[in-house]
N, C-alpha and C positions, 0 to 999 in steps of 0.2 A: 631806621627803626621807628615805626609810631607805635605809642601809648593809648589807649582809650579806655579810661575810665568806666568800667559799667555800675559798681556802687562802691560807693565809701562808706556807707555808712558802720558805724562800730559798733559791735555786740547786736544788732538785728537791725531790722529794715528803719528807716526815719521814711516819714510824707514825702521825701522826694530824692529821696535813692533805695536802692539795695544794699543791701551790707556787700562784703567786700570783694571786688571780682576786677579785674582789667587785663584788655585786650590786647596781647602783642604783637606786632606784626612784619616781619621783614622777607624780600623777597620772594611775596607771593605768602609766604609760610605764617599760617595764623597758630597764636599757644596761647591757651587762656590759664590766668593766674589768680586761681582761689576761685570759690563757685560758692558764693555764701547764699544765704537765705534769698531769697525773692530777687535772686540775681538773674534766672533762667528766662525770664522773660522781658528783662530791657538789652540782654545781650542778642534780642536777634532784632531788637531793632540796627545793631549793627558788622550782624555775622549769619549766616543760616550756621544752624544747629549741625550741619552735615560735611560743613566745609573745616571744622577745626582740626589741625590737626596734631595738635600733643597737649594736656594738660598739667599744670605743676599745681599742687593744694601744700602751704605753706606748714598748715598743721589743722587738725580735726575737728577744733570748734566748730560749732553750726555755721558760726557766722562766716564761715570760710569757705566750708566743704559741702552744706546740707545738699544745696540743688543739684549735687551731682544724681539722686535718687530721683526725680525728674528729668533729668538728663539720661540720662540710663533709659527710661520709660519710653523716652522721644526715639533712641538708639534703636530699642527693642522690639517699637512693637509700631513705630509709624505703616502706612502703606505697603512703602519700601522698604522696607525692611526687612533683614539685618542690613545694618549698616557696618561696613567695613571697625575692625577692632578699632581705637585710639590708645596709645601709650599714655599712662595718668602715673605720674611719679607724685611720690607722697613718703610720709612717715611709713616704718613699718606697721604696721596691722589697718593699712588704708582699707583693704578689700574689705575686710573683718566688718571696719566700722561702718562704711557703706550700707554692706547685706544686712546688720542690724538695723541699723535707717530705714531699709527699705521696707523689712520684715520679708525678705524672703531664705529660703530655706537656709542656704551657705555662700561661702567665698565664691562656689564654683558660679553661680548665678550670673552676678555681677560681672565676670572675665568674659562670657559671650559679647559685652559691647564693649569690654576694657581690658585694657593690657596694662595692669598695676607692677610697677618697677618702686623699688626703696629708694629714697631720697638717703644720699649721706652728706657728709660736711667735702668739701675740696672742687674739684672742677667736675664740669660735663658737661658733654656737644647734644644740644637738640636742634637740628635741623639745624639753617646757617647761623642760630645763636650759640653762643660760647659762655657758658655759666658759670658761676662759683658759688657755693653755697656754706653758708655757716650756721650754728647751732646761734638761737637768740635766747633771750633770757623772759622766758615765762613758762607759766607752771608745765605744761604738755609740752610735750618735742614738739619743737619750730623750727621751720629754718629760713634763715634771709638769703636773699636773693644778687647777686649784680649779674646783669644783662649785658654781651659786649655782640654788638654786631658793627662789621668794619671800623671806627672810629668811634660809634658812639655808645653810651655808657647810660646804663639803666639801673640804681640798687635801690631795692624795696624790701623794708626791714620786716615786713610781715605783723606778726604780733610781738612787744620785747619792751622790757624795763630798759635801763642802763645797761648798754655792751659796746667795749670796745670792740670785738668782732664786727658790730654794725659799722663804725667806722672806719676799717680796714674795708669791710664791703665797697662804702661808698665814696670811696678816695678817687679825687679828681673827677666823679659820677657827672653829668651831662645833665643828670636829674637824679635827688634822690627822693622818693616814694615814702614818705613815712608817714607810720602810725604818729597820731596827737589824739590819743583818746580823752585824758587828764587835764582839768584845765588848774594854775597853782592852788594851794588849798593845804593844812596840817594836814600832817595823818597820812599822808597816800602811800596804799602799798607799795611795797622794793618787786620787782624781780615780779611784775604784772604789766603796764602799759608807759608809755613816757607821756609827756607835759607837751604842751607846746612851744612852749621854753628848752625842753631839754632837747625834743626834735631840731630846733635850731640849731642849741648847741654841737650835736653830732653832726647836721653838715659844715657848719664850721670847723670843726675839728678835720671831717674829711676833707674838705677843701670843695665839697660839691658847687657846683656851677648855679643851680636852681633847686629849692624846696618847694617840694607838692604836697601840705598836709592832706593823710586820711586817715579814716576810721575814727570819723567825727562824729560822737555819740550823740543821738539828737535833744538828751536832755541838755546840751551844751548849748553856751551862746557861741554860734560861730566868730563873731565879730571880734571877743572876747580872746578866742583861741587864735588868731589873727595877732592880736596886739599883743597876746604875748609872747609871739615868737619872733615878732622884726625885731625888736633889741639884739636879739643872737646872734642875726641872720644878715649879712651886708647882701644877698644877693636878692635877685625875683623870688617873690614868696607869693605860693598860690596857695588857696584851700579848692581842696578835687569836687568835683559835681561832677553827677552821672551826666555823661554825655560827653564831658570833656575831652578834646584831640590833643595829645602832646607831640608834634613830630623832633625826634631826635637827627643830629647829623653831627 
């Protein structure tokens, strides 16, 4: 299974990423995770737009889901096109928010280049990945993710304050994928984003193998959000950049 990073960046685009999107890939079978803002065009520098074939949108922020309405666009109306349906699993009322986005007339628009399935909590098979999915803790239904293709082990918490669900996710994980929006500071809201520190904390608690912080806000100091998470953290701690290859095994 490889990872590739197309942005981290958290709550909208920063000078050198996209907000949040990454590429998965096992056995030929490409599934892209989240389609945030200004994401649709660093993702072909490492996919044509035509070759994906299932997308999962964690939950409905812009910074997650926006460029599926650009994507749709590319879908719809290139050359060649129509291009064959894609399955886009998401919260309920994905379609809805979409065609709002898009500003076209209804649901029904959007299903010509999209096959919208509901996301729930528990297991499911997309192509040869094997999913689990759980509710995370912030305002809008979300859901986190763990990835198992043959051996190795992929959970990405999406957006989420404090949940032990995300820990269950990323037990024994190979990598876990976490949001570090928040760097320490009074005051920070419950039940909206974690720390960098707390990000640590939860793959410690899972026992994950390797931490990747993203959705690194760009008013943050990256460095900053770095040092506060290796105290937590005994294993490899990265901060994601567009472009980054993770291969799992």
């Amino acid at each position: 299974m490889r990872l590739t990073v197309i942005g981290c960046s958290g709550s909208f685009p920063g000078p050198d990423s996209p907000a949040s999107c990454y590429l998965i890939e096992d056995q030929g079978f490409r599934l892209l995770l989240d389609l945030g803002s200004g994401a649709l065009g660093a993702l072909q520098r490492h996919a044509s737009l035509y070759e994906i074939d299932a997308v999962c949108l964690s939950h409905l922020h812009p910074d997650h889901c926006l460029d599926m309405t650009g994507y749709w666009v590319a879908r719809t109306y290139s050359p060649d096109a129509p291009h064959p349906r894609i399955p886009v699993y998401g919260p309920p009322g994905t379609a809805r928010r979409l065609a709002r986005a898009q500003g076209v007339a209804g649901d029904e628009e959007m299903t010509g280049a999209f096959d919208f399935r509901d996301l729930q909590p528990g297991p499911l098979e997309i192509g040869p990945l094997r999913l689990t999915l759980a509710h995370m803790n912030h305002p809008v239904e979300t859901f986190g993710f763990r990835f198992e293709a043959g051996s190795a082990v992929l959970a990405y918490s999406a957006d989420t304050g404090e949940s032990a669900d995300l820990v269950t996710l990323a037990r024994d994980a190979d990598v876990l994928l976490s949001e570090a929006s928040f760097l320490e500071g009074p005051d920070l809201p419950e039940g909206l984003h974690l720390t960098a520190r707390q990000a640590a904390e939860h793959a410690t608690r899972a026992g994950a193998h390797r931490l990747l912080l993203t959705h690194l806000v760009p008013w943050n100091d990256r460095d900053r959000s770095r040092d506060e998470a290796a105290p937590a953290f005994d294993g490899p701690l990265t901060l994601a950049t567009s472009g980054l290859v993770v291969e799992l095994s």
